[in-house]
ZASE-875382 format. One record per residue (C-alpha): y negated, x, z negated; residue number from 0. Coordinates in pm, 1 decimal. Layout:
BEGIN
@v: Y, u: X, w: Z, num: NUM
...
This chain:
BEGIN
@v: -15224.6, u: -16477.2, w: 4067.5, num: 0
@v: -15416.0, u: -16820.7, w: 4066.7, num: 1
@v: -15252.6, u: -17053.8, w: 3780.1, num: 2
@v: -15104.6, u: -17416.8, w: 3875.1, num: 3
@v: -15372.1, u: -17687.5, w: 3787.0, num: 4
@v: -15201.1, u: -17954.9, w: 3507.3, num: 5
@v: -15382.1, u: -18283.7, w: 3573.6, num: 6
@v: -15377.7, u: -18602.2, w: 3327.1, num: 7
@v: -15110.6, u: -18770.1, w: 3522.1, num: 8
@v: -14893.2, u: -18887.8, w: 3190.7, num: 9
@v: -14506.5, u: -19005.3, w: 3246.8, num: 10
@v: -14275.3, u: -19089.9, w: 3008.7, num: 11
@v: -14045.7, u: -18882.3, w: 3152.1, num: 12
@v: -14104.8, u: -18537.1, w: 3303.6, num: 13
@v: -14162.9, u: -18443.4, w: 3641.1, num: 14
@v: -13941.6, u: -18160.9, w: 3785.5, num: 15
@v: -14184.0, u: -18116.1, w: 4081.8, num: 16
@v: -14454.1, u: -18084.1, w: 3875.4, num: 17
@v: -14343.3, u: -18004.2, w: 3488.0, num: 18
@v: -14724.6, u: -17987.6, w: 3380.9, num: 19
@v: -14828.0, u: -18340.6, w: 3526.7, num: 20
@v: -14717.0, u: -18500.4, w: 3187.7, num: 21
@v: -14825.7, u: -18255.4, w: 2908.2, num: 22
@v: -15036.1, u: -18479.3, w: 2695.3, num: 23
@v: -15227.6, u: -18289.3, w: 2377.1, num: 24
@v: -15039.1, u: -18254.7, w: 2065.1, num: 25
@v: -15250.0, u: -18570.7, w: 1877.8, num: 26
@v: -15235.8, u: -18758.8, w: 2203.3, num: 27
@v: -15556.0, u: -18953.3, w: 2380.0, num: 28
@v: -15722.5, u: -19236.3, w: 2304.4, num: 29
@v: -15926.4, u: -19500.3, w: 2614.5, num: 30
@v: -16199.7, u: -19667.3, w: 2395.3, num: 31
@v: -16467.8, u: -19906.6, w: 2472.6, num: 32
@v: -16847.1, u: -19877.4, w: 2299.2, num: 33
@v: -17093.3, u: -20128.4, w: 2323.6, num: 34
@v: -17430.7, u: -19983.0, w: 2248.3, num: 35
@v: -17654.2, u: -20279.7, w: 2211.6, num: 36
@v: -18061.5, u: -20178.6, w: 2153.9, num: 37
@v: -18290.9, u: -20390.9, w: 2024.8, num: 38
@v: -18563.8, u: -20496.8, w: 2268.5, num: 39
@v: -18911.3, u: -20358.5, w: 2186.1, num: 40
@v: -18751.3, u: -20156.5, w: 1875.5, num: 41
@v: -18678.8, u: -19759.4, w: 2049.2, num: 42
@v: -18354.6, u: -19582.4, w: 1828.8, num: 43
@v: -18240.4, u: -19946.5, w: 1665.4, num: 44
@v: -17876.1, u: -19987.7, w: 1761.1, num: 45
@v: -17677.5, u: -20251.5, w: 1624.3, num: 46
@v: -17413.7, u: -20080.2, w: 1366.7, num: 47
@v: -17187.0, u: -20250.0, w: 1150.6, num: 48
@v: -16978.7, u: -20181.2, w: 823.7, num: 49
@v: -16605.5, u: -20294.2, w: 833.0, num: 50
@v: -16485.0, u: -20590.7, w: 615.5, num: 51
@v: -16183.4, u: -20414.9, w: 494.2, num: 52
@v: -15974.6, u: -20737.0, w: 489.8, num: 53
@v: -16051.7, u: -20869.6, w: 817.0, num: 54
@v: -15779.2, u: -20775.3, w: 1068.9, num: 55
@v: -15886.3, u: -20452.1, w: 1217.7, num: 56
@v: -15605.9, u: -20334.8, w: 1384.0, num: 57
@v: -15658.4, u: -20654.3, w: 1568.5, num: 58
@v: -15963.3, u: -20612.5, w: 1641.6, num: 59
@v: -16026.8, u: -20282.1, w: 1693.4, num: 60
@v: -15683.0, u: -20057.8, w: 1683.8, num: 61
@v: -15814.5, u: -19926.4, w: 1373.3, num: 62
@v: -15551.1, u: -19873.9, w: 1082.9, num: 63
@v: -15545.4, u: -19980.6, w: 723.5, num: 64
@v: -15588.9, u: -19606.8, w: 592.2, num: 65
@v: -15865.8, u: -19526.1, w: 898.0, num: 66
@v: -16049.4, u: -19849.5, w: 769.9, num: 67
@v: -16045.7, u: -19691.7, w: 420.7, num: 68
@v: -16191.0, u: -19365.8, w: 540.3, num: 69
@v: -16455.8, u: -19543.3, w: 728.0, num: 70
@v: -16572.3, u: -19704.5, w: 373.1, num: 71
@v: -16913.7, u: -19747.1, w: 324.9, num: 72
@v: -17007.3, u: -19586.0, w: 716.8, num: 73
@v: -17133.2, u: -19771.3, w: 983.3, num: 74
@v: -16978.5, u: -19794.2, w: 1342.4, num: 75
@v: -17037.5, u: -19970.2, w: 1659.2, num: 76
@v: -16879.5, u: -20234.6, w: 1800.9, num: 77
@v: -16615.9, u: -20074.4, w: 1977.9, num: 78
@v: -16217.0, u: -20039.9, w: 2042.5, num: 79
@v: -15952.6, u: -19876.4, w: 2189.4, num: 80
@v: -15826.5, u: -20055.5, w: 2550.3, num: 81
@v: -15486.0, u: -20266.3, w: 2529.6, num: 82
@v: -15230.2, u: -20108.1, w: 2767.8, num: 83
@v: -15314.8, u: -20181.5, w: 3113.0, num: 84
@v: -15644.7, u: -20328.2, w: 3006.7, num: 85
@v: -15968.9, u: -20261.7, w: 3167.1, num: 86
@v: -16296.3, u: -20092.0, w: 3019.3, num: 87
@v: -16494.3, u: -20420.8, w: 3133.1, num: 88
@v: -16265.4, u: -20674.2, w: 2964.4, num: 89
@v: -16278.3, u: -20444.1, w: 2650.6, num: 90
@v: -16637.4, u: -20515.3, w: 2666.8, num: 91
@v: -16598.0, u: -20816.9, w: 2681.6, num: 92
@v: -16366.3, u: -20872.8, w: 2440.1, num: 93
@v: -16575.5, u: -20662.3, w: 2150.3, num: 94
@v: -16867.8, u: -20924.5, w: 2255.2, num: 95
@v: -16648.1, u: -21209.2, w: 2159.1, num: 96
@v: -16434.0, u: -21050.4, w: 1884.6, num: 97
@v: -16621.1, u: -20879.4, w: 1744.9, num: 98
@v: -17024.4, u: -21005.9, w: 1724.3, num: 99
@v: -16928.3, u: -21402.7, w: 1824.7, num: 100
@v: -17144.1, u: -21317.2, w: 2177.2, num: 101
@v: -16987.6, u: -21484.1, w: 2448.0, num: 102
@v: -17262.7, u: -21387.8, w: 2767.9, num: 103
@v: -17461.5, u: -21082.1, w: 2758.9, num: 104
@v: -17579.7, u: -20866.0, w: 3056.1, num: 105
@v: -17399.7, u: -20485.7, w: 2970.5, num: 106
@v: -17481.7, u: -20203.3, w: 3166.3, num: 107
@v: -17216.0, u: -19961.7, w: 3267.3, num: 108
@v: -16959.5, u: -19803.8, w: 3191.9, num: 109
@v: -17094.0, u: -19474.3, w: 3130.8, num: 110
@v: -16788.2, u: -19271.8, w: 3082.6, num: 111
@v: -16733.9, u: -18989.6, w: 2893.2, num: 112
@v: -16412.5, u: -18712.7, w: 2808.3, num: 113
@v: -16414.9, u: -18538.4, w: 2493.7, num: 114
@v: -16138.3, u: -18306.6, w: 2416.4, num: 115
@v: -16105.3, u: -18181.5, w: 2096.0, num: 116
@v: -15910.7, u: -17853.3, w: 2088.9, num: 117
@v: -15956.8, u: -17636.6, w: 1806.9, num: 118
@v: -15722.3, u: -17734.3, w: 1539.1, num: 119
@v: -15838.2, u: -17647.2, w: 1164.4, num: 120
@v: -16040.6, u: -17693.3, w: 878.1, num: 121
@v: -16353.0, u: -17982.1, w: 969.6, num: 122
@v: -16181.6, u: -17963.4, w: 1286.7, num: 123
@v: -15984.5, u: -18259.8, w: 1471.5, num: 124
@v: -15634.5, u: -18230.4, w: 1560.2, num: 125
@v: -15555.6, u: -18171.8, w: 1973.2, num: 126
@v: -15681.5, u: -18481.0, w: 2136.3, num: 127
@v: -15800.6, u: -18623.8, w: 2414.0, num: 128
@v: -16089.7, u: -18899.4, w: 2445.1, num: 129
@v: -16229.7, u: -19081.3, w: 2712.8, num: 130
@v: -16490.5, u: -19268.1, w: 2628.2, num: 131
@v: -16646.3, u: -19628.1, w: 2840.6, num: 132
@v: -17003.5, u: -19675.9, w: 2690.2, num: 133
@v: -17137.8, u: -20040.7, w: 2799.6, num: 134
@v: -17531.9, u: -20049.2, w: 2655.2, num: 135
@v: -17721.9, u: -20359.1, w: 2686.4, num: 136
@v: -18061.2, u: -20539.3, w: 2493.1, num: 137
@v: -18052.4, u: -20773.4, w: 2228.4, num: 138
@v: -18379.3, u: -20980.6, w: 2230.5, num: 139
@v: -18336.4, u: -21229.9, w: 1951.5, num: 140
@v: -18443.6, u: -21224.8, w: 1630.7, num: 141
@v: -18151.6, u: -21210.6, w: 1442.2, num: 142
@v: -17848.2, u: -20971.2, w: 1453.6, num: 143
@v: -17545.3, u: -21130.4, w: 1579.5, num: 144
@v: -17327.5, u: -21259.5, w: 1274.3, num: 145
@v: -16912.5, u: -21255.9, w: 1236.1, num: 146
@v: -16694.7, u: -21203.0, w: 953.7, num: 147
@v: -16503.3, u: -20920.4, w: 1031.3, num: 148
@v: -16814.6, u: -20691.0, w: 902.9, num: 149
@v: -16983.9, u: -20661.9, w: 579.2, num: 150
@v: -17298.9, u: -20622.6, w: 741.7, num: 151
@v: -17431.9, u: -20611.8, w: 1115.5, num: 152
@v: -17806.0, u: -20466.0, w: 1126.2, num: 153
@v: -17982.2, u: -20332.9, w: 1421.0, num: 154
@v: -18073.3, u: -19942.9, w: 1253.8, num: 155
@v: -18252.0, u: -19656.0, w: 1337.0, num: 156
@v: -18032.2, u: -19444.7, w: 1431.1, num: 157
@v: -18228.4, u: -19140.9, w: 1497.3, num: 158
@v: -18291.7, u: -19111.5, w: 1112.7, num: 159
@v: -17915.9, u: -19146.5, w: 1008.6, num: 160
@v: -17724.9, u: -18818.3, w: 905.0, num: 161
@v: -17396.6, u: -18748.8, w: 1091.8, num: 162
@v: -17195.6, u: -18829.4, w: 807.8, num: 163
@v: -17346.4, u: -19198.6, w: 745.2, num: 164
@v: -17172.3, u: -19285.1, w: 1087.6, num: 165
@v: -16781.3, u: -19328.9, w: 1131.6, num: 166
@v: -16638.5, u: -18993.6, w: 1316.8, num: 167
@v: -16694.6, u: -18978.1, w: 1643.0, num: 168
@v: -16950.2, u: -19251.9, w: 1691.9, num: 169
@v: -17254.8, u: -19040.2, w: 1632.4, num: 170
@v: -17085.3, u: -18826.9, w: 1934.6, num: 171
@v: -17079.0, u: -19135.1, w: 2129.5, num: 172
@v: -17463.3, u: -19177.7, w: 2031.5, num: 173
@v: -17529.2, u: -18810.8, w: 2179.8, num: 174
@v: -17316.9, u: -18875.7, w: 2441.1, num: 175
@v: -17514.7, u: -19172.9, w: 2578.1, num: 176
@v: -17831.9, u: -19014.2, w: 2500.3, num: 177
@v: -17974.8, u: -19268.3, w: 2259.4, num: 178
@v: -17994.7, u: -18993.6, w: 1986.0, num: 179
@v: -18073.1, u: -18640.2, w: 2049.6, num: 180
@v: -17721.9, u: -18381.6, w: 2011.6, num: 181
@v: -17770.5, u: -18197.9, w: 1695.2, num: 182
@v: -17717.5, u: -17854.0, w: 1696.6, num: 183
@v: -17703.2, u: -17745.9, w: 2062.2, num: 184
@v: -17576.3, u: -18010.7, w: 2203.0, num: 185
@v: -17253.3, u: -18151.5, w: 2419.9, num: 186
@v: -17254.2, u: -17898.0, w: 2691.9, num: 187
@v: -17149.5, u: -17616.9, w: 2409.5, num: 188
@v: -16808.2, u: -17830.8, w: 2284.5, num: 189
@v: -16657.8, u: -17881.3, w: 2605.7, num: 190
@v: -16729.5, u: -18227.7, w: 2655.7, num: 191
@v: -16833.7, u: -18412.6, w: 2969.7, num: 192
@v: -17062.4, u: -18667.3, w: 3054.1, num: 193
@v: -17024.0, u: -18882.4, w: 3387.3, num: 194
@v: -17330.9, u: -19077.8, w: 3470.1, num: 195
């Protein structure tokens, strides 16, 4: 006996036609926005940053008091979750401004990516959802972008930074994208998908 499909179709309230239309995962989902900027002539340098911790990140990038302290000393790319109703491109654009003081620069994309995590326990996330809109573009001058909501903003190697060195998830977003090789065996073996 074939089993109903439950598609991400999310209500408030449920549907009696369709009770698993609105089944979201126990942790929820999160719509975030990357930007991936590489410097131009420099292969594997992506512009990271580490948080200020007393700028106004939840502000700027939905990100949480306690979630800023876990972050610490990491780096992380520009990036944020989408306002309700917002689109990935105005996300973009808004990280350029609000984030790095850019106010033109060519992106490419979205590439868009889902990554469920559903295996709950220890060095495991909690059930979640997240979709993922990678912009990537080329920064050509000679200087990193400057703003005061980060400690530091350096274009870095990325290929020679350990997992850990990067917030959670971003090195995923790095894999994701292709600008650093997966480690282990890769995307394809945790369920995640990649949409060119």
């Amino acid at each position: 006996m074939p089993t109903e499909p439950r598609f991400a179709r999310f209500r408030r309230s449920p549907l009696t036609e369709h009770p698993g239309a609105c089944e979201v995962p126990d942790s929820g989902m999160c719509l975030s926005t990357f930007v991936v900027l590489e410097r131009a002539g420099r292969d594997g340098e992506v512009l990271l940053g580490r948080l200020d911790p007393s700028a106004p990140w939840w502000e700027l990038g939905a990100i949480d008091p306690a979630r800023v302290e876990r972050i610490g000393e990491r780096w992380m790319l520009p990036s944020r979750q989408l306002a309700l109703f917002e689109s990935p491109d105005d996300a973009a654009r808004s990280i350029l401004w609000e984030q790095l003081g850019v106010d033109a620069l060519e992106l490419e994309g979205p590439l868009v990516f889902s990554d469920p995590a559903d295996e709950p326990g220890p060095g495991r996330r909690d059930p979640h959802w997240d979709l993922h809109f990678v912009y990537r573009g080329r920064w050509t001058a000679a200087e990193p972008p400057r703003n005061p909501s980060w400690r530091s903003l350096a274009f870095v190697d990325v290929r020679r930074l350990g997992r850990d060195e990067i917030a959670r998830g971003q090195r995923d977003v790095l894999e994701l994208a292709e600008v650093v090789p997966p480690v282990g065996e890769g995307p394809s073996a945790t369920g995640r998908t990649r949409r060119p």
